[in-house]
N, C-alpha and C positions, 0 to 999 in steps of 0.2 A: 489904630489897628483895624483891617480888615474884618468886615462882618463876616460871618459863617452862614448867612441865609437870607434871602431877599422875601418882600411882601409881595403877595397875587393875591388880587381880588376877584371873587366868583358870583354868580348870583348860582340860586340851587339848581336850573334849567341845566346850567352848561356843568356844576359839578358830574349831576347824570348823565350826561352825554358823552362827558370822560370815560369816565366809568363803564358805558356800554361799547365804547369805543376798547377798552382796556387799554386808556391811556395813565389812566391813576387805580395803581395795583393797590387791591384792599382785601387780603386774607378773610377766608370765610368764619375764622376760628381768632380770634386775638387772646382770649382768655374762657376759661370754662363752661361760660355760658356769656348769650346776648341778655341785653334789657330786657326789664319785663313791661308786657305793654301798657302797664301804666304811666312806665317812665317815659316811652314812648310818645304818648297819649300828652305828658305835660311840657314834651320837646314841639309840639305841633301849636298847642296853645302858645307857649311863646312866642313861636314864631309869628304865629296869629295877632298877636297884641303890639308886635313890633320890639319886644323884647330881644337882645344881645344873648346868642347863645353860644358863645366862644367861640376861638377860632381852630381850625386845623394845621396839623407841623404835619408836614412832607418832607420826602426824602427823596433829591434828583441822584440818580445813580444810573449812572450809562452803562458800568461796568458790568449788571448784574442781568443774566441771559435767564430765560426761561419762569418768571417771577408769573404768577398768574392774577387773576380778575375776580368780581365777586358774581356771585350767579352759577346758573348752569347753565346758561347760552354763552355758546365761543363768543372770544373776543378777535376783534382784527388786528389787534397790533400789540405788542408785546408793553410793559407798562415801562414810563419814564421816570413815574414818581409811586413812589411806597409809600404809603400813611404809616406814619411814628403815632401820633396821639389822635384822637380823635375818630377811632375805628367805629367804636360804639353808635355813636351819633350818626357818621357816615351811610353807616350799615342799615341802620331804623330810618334814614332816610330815603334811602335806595329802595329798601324792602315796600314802604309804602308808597313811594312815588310811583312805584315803577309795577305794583301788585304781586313781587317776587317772593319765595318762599326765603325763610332763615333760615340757619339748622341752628336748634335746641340746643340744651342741657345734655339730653340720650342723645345726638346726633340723629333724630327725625328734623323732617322737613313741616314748617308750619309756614303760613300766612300772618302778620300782624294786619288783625281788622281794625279801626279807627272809626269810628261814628262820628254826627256832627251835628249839632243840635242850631239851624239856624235864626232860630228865633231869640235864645239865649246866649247865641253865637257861644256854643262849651263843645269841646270834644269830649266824648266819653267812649268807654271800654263797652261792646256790646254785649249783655249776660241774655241769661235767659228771658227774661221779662224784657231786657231792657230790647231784645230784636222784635219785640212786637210792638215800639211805641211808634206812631206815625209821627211822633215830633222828631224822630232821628234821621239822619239821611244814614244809612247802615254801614256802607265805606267809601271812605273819601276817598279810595285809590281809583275810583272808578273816575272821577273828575279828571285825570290825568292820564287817561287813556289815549292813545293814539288814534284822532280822528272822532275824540266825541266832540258832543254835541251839546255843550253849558246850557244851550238859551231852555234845550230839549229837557236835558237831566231838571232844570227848575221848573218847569211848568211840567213837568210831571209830579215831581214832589206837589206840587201846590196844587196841582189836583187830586192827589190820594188824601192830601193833606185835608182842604177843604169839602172834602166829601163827609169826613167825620167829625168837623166841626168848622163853622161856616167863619172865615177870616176876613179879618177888617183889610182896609185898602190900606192900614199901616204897615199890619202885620207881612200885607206879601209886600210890600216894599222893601219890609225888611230883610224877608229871606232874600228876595232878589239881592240886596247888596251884599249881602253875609256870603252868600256862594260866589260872589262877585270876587268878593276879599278873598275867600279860600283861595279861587282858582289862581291869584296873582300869587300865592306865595312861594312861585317856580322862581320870580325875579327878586326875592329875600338874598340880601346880601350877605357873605360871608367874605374873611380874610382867613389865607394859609401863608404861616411861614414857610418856606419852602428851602430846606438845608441841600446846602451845595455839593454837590457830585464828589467836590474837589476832599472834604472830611472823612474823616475813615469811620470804620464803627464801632469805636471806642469813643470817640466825641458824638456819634450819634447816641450811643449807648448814655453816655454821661448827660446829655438835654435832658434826653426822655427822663431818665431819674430823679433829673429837677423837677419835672414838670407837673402841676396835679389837676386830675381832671376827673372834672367832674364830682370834686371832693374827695379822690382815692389816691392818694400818694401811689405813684406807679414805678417800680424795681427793675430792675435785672433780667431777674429771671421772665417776668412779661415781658421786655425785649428780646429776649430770646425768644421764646415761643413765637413771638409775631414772624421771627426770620426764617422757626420751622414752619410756620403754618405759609412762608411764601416757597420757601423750597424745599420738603418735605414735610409736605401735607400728613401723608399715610405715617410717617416716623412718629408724629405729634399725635398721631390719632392711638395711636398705637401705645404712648406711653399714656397717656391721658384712661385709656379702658384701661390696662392694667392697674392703674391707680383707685380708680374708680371699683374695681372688683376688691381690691385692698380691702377694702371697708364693708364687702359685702360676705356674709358666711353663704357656703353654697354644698347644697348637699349633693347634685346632679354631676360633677366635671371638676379637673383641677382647676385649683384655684389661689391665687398668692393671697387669700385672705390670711390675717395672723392678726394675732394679739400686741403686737408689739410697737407695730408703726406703721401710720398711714401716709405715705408716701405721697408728694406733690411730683408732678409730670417734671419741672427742673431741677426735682432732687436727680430723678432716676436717668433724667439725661446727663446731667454730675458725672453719675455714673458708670454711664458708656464712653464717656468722652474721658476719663480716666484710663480705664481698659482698652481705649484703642490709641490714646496718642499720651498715655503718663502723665495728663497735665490734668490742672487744678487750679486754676483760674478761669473765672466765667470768661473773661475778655478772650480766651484761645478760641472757646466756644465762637463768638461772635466769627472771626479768623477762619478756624477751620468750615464754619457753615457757608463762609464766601470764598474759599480756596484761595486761603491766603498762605505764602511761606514764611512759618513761623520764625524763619533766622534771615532771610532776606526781605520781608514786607512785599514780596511778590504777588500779584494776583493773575490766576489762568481758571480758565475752564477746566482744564487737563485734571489740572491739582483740585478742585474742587469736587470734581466725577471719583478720583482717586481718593482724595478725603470722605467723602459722604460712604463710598463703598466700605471703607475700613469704617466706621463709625454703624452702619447699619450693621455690619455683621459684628458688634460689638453689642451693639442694642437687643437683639438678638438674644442673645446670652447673658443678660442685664435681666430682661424680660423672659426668660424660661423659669416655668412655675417650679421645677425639678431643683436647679441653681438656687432661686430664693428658699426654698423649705430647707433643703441643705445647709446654708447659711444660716438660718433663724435659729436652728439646731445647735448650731455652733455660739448663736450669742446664748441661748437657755445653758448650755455646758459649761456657760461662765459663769453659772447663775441670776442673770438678767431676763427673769420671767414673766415681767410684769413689764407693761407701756409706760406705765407712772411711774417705775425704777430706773427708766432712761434717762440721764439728763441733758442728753446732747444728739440730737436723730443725725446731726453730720459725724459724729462718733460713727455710729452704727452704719455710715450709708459706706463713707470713707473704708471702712473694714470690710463694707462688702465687695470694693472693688480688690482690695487684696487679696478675697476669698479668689475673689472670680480670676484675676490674674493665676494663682496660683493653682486651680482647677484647667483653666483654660489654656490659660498659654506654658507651664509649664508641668500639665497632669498631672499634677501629688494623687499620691494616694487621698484618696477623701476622708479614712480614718484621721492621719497625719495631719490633712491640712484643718480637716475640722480644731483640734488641739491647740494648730498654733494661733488661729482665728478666736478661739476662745480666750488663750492666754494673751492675744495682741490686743483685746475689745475689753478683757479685765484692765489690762495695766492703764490702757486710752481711756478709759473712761476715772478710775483714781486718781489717775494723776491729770484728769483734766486737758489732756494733750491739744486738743480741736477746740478749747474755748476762747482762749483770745483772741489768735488772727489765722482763723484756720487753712483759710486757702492758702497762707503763705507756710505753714507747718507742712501742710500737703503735699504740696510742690517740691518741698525738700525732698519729706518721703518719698515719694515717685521720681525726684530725680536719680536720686542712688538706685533703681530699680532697671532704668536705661543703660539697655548694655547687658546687662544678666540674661544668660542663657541657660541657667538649669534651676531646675528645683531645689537642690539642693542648695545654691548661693543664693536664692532665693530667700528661704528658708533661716539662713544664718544673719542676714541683714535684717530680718526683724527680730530676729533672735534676739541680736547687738543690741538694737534701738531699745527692746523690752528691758533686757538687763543693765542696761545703761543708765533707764529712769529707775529702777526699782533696786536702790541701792540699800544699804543698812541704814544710809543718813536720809534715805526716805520714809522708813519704816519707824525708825525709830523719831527722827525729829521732824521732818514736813507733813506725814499724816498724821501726829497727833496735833500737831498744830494745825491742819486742816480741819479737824475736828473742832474743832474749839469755836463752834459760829454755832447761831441759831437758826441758821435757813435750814426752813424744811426739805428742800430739795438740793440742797448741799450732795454732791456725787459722791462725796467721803458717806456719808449716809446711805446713801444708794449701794455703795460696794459694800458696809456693813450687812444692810440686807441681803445683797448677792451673796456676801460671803456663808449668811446662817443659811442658805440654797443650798449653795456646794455643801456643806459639810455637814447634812442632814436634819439640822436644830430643830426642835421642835418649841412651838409658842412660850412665849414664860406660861408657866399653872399650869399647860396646854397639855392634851394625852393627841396632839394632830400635830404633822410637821407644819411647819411654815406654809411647805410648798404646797401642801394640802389645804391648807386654811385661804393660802392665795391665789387657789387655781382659774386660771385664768377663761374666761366664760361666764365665773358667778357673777350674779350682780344681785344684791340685797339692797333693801332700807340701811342696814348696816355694814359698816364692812367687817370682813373674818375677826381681820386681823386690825386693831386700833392702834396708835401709838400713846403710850402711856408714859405719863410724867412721874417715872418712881419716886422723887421729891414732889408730889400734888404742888400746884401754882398757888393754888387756893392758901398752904401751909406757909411755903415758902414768903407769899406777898403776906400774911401775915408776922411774918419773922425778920422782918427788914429789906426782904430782897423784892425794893421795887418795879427795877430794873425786867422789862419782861423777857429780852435778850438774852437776862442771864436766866431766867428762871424757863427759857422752852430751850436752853444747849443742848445740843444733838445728843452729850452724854448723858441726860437725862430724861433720854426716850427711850422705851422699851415696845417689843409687840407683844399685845395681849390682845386676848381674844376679848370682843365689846362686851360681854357680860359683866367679865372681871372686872375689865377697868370701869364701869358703873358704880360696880360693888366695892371697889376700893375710892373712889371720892375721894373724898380732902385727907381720907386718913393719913398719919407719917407711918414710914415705913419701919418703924420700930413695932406700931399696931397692928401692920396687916400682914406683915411678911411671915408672924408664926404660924397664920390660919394655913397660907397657901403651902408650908413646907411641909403642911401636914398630910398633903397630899401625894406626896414625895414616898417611892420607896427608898430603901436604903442604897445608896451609892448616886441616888437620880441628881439630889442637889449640886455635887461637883459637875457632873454634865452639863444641868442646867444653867450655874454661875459660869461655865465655859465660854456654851452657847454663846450667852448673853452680856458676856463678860463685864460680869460683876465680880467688886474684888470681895476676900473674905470679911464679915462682918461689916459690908457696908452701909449699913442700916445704921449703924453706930459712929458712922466719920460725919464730919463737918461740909456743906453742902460744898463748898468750895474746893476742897479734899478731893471728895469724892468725885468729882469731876474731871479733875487731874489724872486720879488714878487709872478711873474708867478709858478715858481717852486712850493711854497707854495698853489696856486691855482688851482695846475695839480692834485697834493698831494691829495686836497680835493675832486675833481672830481674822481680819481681813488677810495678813499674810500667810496665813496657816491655811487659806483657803486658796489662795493664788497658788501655791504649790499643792494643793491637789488637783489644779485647773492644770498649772504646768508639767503633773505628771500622769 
């Protein structure tokens, strides 16, 4: 069988020379942030020592027009090969061979400084103290300037040097070689794989995913980005700040900060490349960002300028602060108020491109579509829709969406899909069996709590709703709201039930506020359930066994009973909520 990619050997001279040349295209951005310069700092030392410090994969691509260079001085000539793995290292080499700036974490522009201690022959990171030691030469970029002067740079060193402390004819021997060895590590060897023009980028996509560097298993979604950051730079920029404000509260400007989910730059590209071309596999991504035709394997220019155009004004709308709050609004209407009540963020991202199709490309009312958003992200998340194999459930969804030209048929296709899962034999037999595990983050769990949202519950004991006790913002030592093992673990593992599987079952969790559940300890619920009902006005207790659906006198069933029952009783409360979500 034919290889996929041939070996070139480089030394570091000529790598930069490519480079400045822009003959090897290297994105200024590969992942959220560059190395930090310590890591930097221990890649120079290797190299120092004569140490192997892996090789680089490239990518020859003839096809691909308009790919840019690393820097901010133009390049002459458009690149031939793309860097797949190895940007990092690339990038921290450039940056100091060459005394270029990098851009950051905040996209500022820095310098990485390198010091170099010739006597010790060590690189170190210059701090405060440490730019004042005359043992340090302060940056080694300056060695590899154009048109210095080595013999000059050392017999200056050794004369500041020797001025503050008198050096033996060893010691300048030594610096003299040490800066000797520095300046040769332009001719340090490296090898690149270098993948064949003739591959698509699905097999490029698929190397990269093998491949691990640097110790970081490297994904998908990082080859994507690497292909925005060569041809839409600003697009990547764009989602990455949005993301970034995610997580930030801001009192000053709108802002997509929320409670609910902090958003990665490849979710939110997901979800434009949904809303502009229905699809839901990352590989379209790859496709669509080299203008390819999805039904003939075609690749143009044309179709490329035409796909990124649809895609950016998709993005667009993806990224408006207005779109996301409105959306977010619609998952709290399902009762999903909380970020720890999510169990699935492709749930909620997936949903959001439905919102946005359905705002966007066929203007629902916003009341309307809010509703059906809320009832589509209850049922998707109960019934677990997006947790096996999502992209390909996805793909369905959005294929039945091609084609549809109103709101209204819109509207009726998720209708179907919703009423389709949410049958009697779901209600009645696969959600209480869904129930019946001990994961705490079980999504059947998750919609129990959403469901005591909707339908106004207030804590067990509690005079505060849920949603007051869980509002989102607090943060304590404690939390509001605990989950409480109405059969104590403590009781149960004294009673035979070793098993801790059975003895933390989702049906025997409640929420109680942390005092309570303190105060109640190992007690059985035969002990402490009179104290708390005492608290109870008249009529409160059948509300509150609703709520929290407890059956009558279950303080007095057999723990295994009880479990069964309760399940049944969760079942009802989670559907009793769904129809007030679906109407």
């Amino acid at each position: 069988m034919a290889t996929l990619f041939k070996e070139v050997n480089y030394n570091l001279a000529s790598l930069i020379q490519q480079i400045d040349l822009g003959l090897i295209g290297l994105p200024d951005i590969q992942r959220p942030f560059v190395w930090k310069d310590i890591k930097v700092r221990d890649l120079f030392d290797s190299m120092y020592k004569g140490y192997p410090v892996g090789y680089f994969l490239f990518w020859a691509n003839a096809n691909i027009e308009g790919t840019k260079g690393i820097g901010t001085v133009a390049k002459q000539k458009h690149p031939s090969l793309l860097i797949v793995d190895g940007q990092q290292r690339l990038t921290s080499l450039y940056a100091v061979i060459k005394g270029q700036e990098v851009i950051r974490e905040n996209y500022e522009k820095a310098k990485i400084i390198i010091a170099f201690n010739p006597l010790e022959e060590k690189f170190e990171i210059p701090d405060a103290a440490k730019k004042k030691d005359p043992r340090l030469f302060q940056n080694v970029s300056e060695i590899w300037v154009p048109d210095a002067d080595i013999h000059e740079i050392v017999e200056e060193f050794i004369e500041r040097l020797n001025s503050i402390k008198e050096l033996t004819k060893e010691e300048i021997k030594k610096i003299r070689k040490s800066f000797h060895n520095l300046e040769k590590l332009d001719n340090y060897p490296f090898s690149a794989l270098e993948l064949s023009s003739e591959i698509n980028e699905e097999q490029v996509a698929d190397v990269f995913v093998r491949i691990n560097s640097q110790g970081k298993k490297l994904n998908q979604a990082d080859f994507i980005l690497t292909l925005m950051s060569v041809f839409w730079e600003d697009g990547r920029k764009d989602l990455e700040e949005f993301c970034r404000l995610c997580r930030l509260p801001s009192k000053e400007s709108a802002s997509p900060f929320n409670y609910l989910i902090d958003p990665d730059p490849d979710q939110m590209l997901r979800v434009g490349v949904g809303l502009a071309f229905r699809r839901a596999r990352l590989q379209y991504v790859y496709s669509i960002l080299r203008g390819k035709d999805l039904d003939t394997g075609e690749f143009s220019t044309e179709r490329r300028t035409l796909q990124f155009g649809r895609l950016q004004e998709a993005q667009s709308k993806v990224l408006n602060v207005v779109n996301w709050h409105e959306f977010i609004k619609a998952i709290k209407q399902a009762g999903f108020a909380r970020k720890d009540y999510i169990s699935s963020s492709n749930n909620l991202l997936y949903s959001y491109i439905f919102f946005l199709i359905g705002k966007e490309d066929f203007k629902m009312d916003l009341y309307e579509l809010k509703n059906l958003i809320a009832k589509w992200f209850f049922m998707s998340s109960i019934t677990q829709r997006y947790t096996g194999s999502p992209e390909t459930v996805m793909e369905i969804d959005l294929a039945k969406l091609r084609g549809v030209e109103t709101g209204a048929a819109f509207k009726q296709i998720l209708e179907d899909i919703i009423e389709a899962q949410l049958t009697d034999d779901f209600w009645d037999i696969r959600l209480p069996l869904d129930l019946a595990t001990s994961s705490s983050t079980s999504p059947s769990l998750y919609g129990f709590y959403a469901a005591q949202y909707v339908l106004g519950a207030y804590g067990m004991f509690s005079k505060l709703k849920t949603s007051d006790l869980l509002q989102e913002g607090l943060r304590s030592k404690k939390s509001a709201l605990e989950r409480h093992h109405l059969f104590p673990k403590s009781w149960l593992e004294k009673n035979g039930f070793s098993d801790q599987t059975v003895r933390n079952q989702i049906a025997n969790y409640a929420l109680v506020e942390w005092s309570d559940n303190i105060n109640i300890s190992a007690k059985h619920p035969r002990e402490y359930l009179p104290y708390y009902l005492e608290r109870l006005k008249p009529g409160e207790k059948e509300q509150l066994y609703y709520w929290h659906a407890l059956p009558e006198d279950w303080q007095e069933m057999e723990y295994l009973e009880f479990l069964e029952e309760r399940r049944k009783l969760i079942s009802k409360v989670i559907r009793d909520a769904y129809f007030v979500v679906k109407n």
